[in-house]
C-alpha positions as CSV (number, residue, x, y, z in Angstrom):
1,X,19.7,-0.3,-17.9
2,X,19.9,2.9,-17.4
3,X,21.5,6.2,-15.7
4,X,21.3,6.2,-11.9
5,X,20.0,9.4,-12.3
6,X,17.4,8.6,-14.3
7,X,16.4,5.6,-12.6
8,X,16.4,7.6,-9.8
9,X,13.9,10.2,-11.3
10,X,11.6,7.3,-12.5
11,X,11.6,5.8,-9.1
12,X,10.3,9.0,-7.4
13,X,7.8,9.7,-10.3
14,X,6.4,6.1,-9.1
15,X,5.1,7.8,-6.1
16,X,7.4,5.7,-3.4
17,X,4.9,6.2,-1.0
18,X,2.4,3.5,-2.2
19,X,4.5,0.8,-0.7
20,X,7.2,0.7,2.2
21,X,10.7,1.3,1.4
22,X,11.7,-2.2,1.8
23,X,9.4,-3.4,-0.6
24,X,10.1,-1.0,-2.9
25,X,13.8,-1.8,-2.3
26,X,13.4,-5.2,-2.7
27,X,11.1,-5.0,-5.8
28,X,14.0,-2.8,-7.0
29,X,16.3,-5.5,-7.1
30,X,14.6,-7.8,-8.4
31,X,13.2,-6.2,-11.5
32,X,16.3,-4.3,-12.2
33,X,18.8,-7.0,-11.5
34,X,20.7,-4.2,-8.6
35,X,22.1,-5.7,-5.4
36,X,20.4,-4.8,-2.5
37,X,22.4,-2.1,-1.1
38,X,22.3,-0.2,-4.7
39,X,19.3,-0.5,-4.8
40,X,18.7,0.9,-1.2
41,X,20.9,4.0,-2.5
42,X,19.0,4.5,-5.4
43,X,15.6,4.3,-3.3
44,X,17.2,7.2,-0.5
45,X,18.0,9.3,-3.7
46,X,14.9,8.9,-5.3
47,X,13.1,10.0,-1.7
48,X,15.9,12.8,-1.6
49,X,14.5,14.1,-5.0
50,X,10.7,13.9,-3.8
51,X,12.0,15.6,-0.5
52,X,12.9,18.7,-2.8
53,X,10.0,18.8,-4.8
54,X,7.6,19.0,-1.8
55,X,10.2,21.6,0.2
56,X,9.2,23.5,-3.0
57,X,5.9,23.0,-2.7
58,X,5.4,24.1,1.4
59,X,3.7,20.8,1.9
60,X,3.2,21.0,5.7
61,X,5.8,19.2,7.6
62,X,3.8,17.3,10.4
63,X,1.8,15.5,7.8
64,X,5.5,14.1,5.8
65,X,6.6,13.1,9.4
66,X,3.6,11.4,10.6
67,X,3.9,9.6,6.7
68,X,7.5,8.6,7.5
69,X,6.9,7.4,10.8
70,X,4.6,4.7,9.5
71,X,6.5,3.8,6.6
72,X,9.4,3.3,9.0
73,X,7.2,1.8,11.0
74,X,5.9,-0.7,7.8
75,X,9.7,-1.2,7.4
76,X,10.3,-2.8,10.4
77,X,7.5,-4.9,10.8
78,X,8.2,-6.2,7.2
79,X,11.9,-7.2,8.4
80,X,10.4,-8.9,11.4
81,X,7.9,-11.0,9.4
82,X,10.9,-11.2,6.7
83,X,13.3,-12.4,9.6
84,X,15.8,-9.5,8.6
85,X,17.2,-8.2,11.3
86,X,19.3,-5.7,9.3
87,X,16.0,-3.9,8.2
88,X,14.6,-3.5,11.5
89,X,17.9,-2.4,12.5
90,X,17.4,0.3,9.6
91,X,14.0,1.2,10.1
92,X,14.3,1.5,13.7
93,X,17.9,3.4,13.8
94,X,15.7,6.2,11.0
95,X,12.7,6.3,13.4
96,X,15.5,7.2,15.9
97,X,17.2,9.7,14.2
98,X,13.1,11.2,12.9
99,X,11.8,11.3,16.3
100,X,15.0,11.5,18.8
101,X,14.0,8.3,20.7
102,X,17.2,7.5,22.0
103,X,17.8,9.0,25.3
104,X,21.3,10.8,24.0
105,X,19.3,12.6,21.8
106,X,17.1,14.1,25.0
């Protein structure tokens, strides 16, 4: 296997966007043998890369969020078909911290 850097680079090259992050978390694992939680690091890195590239590239904003929202969105209803309560935990706490739902955030 290699780098995490590189694997990281490859991931975002993939265009992450295609699928939800837990699938391509969990297809992560599996095809590269990485626990779940590396591979979830190596996933938030890879975004963190795109992230850059389209800061760079004055993409506008409302579009990325409104593309987040449903893939956090995707994410959650994946880990309640999935019966994973840690990823709707995940997905919801994100969509929280995107969107300010909580009312301390107000």
């Amino acid at each position: 296997m290699g780098s995490r850097a590189a694997l990281t680079t490859d991931l975002a090259e993939l265009e992450l966007d295609q699928d939800s992050c837990t699938a391509v978390v969990t297809q992560l694992a599996e095809s590269k043998g990485l626990s779940r939680r590396t591979a979830q690091r190596t996933v938030q890195q890879a975004y963190a890369l795109i992230r850059e590239d389209i800061d760079q590239c004055n993409v506008e904003r409302t579009d990325l969020v409104a593309q987040a929202i449903h893939l956090l969105m995707e994410s959650a209803r994946m880990g309640l078909a999935q019966n994973n309560p840690g990823a709707v935990v995940g997905a919801v706490s994100q969509l929280d911290k995107l969107c300010g739902l909580s009312p301390s955030r107000r």
